[in-house]
C-alpha positions in Angstrom: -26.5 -3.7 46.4 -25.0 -0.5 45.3 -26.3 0.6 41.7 -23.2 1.5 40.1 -23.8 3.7 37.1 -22.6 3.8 33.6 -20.2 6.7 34.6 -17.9 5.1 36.1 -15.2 8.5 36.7 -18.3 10.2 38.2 -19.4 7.4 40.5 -15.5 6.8 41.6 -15.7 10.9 42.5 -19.0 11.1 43.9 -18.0 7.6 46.4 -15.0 9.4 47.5 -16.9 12.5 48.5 -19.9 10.6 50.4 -17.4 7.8 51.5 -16.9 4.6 50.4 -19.9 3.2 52.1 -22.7 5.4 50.4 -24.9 4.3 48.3 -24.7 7.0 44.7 -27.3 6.3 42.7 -27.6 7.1 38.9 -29.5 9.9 39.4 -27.3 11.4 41.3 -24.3 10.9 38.9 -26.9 12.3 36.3 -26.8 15.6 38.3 -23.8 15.6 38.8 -22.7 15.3 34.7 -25.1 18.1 34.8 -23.6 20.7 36.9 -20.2 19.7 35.3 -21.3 20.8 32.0 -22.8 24.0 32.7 -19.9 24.8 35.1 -17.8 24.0 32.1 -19.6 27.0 30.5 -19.1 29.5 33.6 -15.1 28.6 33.0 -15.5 29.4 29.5 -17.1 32.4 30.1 -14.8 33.5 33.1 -11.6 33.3 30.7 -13.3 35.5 28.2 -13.6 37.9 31.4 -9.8 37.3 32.7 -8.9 38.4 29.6 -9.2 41.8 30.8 -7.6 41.3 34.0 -3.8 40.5 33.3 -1.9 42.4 35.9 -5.0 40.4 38.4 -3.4 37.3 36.8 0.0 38.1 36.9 0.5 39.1 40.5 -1.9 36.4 42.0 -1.7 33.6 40.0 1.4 33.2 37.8 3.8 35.0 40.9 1.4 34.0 43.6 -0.1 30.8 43.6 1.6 28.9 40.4 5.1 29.1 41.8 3.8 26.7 44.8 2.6 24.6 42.5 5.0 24.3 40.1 7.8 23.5 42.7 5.5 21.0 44.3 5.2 18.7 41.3 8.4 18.9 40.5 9.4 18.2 43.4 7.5 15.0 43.3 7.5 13.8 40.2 11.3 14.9 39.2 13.3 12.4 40.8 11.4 9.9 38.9 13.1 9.2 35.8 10.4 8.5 33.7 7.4 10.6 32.7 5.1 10.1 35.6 2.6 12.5 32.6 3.0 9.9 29.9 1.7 7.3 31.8 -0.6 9.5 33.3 -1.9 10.2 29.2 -2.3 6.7 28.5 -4.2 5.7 31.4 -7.0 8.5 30.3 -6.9 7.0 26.8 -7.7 3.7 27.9 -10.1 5.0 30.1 -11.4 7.3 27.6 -11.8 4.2 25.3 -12.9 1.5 28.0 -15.8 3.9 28.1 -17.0 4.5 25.0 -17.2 1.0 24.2 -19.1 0.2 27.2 -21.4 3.4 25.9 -21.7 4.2 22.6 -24.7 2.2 22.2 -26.6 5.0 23.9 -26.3 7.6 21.5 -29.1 5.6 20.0 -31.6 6.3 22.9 -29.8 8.8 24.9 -27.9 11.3 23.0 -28.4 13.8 25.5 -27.0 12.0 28.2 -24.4 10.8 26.5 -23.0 14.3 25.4 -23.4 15.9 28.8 -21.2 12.6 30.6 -18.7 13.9 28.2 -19.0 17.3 28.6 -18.9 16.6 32.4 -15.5 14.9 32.4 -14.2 17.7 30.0 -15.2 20.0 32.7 -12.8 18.3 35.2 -10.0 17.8 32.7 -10.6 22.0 32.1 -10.8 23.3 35.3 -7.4 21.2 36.3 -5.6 22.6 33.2 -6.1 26.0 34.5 -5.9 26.0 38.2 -2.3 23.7 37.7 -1.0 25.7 34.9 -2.9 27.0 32.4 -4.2 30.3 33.9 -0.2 31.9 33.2 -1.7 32.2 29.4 -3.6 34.6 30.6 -0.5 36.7 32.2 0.8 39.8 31.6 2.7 40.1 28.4 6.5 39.4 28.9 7.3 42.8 27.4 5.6 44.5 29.7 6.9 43.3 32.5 10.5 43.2 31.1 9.7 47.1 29.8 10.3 46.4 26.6 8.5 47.6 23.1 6.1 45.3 21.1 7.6 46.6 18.0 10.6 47.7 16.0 11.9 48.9 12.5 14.0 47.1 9.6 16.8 49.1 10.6 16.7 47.7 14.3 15.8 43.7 12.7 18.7 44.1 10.7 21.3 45.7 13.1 20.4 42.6 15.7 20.6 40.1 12.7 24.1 41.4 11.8 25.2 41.2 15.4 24.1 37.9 15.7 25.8 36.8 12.7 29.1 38.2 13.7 28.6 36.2 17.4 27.4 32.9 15.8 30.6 33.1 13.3 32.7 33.9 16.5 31.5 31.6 18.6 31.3 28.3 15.7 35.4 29.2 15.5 35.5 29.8 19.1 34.9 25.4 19.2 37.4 25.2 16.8 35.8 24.5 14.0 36.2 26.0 10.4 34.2 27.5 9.0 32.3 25.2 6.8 32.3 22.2 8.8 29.2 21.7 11.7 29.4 21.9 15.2 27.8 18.8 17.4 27.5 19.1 20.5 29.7 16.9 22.6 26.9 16.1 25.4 24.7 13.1 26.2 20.6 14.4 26.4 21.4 14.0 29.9 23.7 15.6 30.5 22.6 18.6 28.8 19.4 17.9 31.0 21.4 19.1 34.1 23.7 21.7 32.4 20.1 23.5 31.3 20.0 24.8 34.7 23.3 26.9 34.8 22.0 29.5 32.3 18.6 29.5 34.9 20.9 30.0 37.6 23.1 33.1 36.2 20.1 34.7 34.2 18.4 34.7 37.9 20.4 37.1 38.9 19.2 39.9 36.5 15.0 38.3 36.7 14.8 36.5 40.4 11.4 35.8 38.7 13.0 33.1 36.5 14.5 31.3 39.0 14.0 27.5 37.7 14.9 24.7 40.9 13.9 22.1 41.4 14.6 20.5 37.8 11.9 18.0 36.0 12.6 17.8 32.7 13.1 14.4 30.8 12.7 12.5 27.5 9.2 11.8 26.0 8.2 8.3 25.9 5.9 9.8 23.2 8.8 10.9 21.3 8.3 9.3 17.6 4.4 10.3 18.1 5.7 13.9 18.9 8.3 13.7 15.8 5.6 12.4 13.4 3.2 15.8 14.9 6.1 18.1 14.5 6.8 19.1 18.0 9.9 19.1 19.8 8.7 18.9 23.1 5.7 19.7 25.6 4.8 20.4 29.2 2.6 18.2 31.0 0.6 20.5 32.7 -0.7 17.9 35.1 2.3 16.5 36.0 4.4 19.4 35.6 7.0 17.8 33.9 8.5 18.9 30.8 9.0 16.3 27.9 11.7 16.8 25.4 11.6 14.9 22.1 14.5 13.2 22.2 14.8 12.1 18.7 16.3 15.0 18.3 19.9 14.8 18.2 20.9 18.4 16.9 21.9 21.9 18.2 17.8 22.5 19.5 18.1 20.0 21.9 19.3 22.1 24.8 17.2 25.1 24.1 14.3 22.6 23.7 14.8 21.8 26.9 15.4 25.4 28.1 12.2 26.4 26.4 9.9 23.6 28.3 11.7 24.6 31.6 10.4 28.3 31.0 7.3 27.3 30.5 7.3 25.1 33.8 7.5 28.5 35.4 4.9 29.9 33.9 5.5 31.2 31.1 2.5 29.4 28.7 3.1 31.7 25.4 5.3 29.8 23.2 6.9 33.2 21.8 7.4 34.0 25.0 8.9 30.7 26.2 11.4 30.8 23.1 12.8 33.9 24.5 13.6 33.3 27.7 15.1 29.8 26.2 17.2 32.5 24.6 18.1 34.0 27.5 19.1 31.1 29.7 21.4 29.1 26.6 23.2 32.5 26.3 23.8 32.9 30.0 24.8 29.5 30.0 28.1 29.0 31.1 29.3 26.6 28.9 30.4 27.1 25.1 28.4 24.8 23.3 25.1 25.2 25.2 25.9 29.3 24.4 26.7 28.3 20.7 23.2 26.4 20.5 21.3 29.8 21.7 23.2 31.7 19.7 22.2 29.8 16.3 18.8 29.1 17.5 18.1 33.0 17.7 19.4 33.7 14.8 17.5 31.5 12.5 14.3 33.4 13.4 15.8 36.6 13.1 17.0 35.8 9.6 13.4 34.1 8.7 12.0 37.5 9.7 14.4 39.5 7.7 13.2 36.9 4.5 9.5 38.1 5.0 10.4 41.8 5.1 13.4 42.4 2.7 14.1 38.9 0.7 17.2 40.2 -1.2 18.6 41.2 2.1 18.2 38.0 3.5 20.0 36.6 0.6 23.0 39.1 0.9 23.0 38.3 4.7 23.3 34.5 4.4 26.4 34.8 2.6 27.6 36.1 5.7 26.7 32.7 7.6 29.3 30.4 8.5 28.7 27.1 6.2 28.9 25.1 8.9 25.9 26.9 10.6 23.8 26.6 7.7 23.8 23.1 7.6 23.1 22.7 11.1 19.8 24.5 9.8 19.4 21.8 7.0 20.4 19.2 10.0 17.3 20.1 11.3 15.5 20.8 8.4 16.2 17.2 7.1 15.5 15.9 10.0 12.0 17.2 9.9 11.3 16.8 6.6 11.9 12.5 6.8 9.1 12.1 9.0 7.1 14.6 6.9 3.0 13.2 7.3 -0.8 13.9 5.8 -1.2 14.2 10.0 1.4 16.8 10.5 -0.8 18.9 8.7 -3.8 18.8 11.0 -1.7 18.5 14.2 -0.5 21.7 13.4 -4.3 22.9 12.4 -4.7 21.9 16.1 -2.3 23.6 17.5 -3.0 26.7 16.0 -6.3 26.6 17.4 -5.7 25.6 20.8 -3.2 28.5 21.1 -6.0 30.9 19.5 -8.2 29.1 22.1 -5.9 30.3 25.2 -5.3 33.5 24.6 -2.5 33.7 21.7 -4.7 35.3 18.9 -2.2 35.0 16.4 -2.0 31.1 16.6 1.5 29.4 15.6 2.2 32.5 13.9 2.5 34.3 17.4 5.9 32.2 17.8 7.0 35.7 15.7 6.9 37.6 18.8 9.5 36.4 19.9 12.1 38.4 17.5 10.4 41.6 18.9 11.4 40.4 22.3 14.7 40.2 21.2 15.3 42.7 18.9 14.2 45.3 21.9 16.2 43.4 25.1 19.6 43.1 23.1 19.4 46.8 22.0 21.5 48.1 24.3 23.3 45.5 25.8 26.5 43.5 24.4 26.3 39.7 23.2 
């Protein structure tokens, strides 16, 4: 009679690697929980070291090996039109919890044990973060490989700003609308699913290396979880899908999706991700889809003119269309009504996982982003 231990995730791994006829005893699964957890520590220790190594990262990994990958899972979970990754989320937690209720009696005789099972099944879950897609964190800053500067002046901050004022005003008449009344965009979520991959497909032309096809993007099942959180969307990074909140019914919507998309490609900084969403609405062909990256840009370039020169960013939002600015407070109020005390540590979560992968600056790195496009738009027209 096989003696089937108390782990069961290890005994399923260990019978598929000796073949279903073996015998795995407890102490092997023991051992096995053992090495997991102190090769969890190797990988810890490693991606302190491949910290160093970006340009090692960037040409094997992120433009090497991760570009296979990416396309294969979405080229097998994508035609599926639900989330293959929310399903694949809830089976863990039932797992997660199927287990703990058969075990948490021994953390009254067998802490030890108990802690390094854990630890062992963290170390799987680890290790297939990175090797599927969480190694591009550890890429070589976009700047650097656009050839761009990190930084820039006032002067440069507010000369983008104003330009992007003067587009966004053109653009919200452009639809036809005056001034003070708000532009909705005239698209189902699906349908601005599939128009996402225009602006891949033109801004490929300047950066082959954003080329985005297959596409695999689709609505969270998670979605009023997510809202309550306070994130718009996510990338399964086992899956490879990415997952759009779609309780969102506002102008974000499409550069939501744009922004998952870029990180399906590898791009695992959200500042980083938020840029190249800017560059593929505004290379989007059609109007609306432009209008959204437009106004989307603009609102961080105007929150970082507010932390550097607040009566300027007073004087400047005079010179915002109405009908912008309450597309802002669209979205603002949208927010703000599923406002939560768990909000507040989701995002203390956050902040610490991005610290944890290589962002140091947290949900404050999401700033980085204006550098980006303070320094690409310099010279060229909008």
């Amino acid at each position: 009679m096989v003696n089937f231990p108390q782990n069961y995730l290890f005994s399923f791994a260990l019978k598929i690697m000796w073949g279903k006829n073996s015998f795995v005893s407890l102490d092997m699964a023991k051992r096995t929980s053992a090495f997991l957890t102190i090769f969890l520590i190797v990988q810890i220790i490693g991606l302190q070291l491949l910290k160093f190594f970006p340009e090692f990262v960037e040409k094997y990994y992120s433009l090497g090996v991760y570009p296979w990958i990416s396309k294969l899972s979405r080229y097998i979970f994508g035609w599926i039109p639900f989330s293959v990754g929310d399903l694949f989320y809830l089976l863990i937690a039932i797992v997660a919890i199927r287990w703990l209720y058969k075990n948490v009696r021994r953390l009254r005789n067998d802490q030890v044990g108990f802690a390094v099972e854990i630890l062992g099944a963290v170390s799987i879950v680890y290790f297939m973060f990175h090797v599927l897609w969480g190694f591009n964190y550890y890429r070589l800053p976009l700047h650097k490989s656009l050839q761009l500067e990190s930084d820039y002046t006032t002067e440069q901050l507010l000369e983008t700003t104003n330009r992007f004022i003067e587009k966004s005003n053109a653009m919200h008449r452009q639809l036809g609308h005056a001034d003070s009344v708000k532009v909705d965009l005239p698209y189902t979520q699906k349908e601005m699913f599939k128009k996402s991959l225009n602006g891949y497909k033109n801004l490929e032309e300047e950066f082959p290396k954003l080329a985005y096809s297959p596409r695999s993007v689709k609505k969270s099942g998670w979605s009023l979880g997510l809202t309550y959180m306070g994130y718009s969307g996510y990338l399964n990074p086992f899956s490879g899908e990415a997952q759009v909140n779609n309780l969102i019914n506002t102008y974000k919507f499409p550069v939501v999706a744009c922004h998952e998309e870029a990180h399906q490609i590898g791009y695992a900084a959200e500042n980083e991700a938020n840029f190249i969403a800017t560059l593929s609405t505004l290379h989007n062909d059609d109007p609306y889809i432009q209008y959204a990256g437009y106004i989307f840009t603009l609102r961080y370039l105007i929150n970082e003119v507010a932390r550097r020169d607040e009566p300027k960013y007073f004087e400047l939002l005079t010179t915002i269309n109405p009908g912008i600015l309450e597309s802002y407070k669209e979205m603002r109020d949208f927010w703000e009504s599923y406002e939560n005390p768990f909000e507040s540590f989701s995002k203390i979560f956050w902040d610490n996982f991005l610290k944890a992968n290589n962002q140091s600056r947290g949900i404050m790195s999401y700033d980085y982003m204006v550098a980006l496009v303070v320094n690409y738009f310099e010279d060229k027209p909008l």
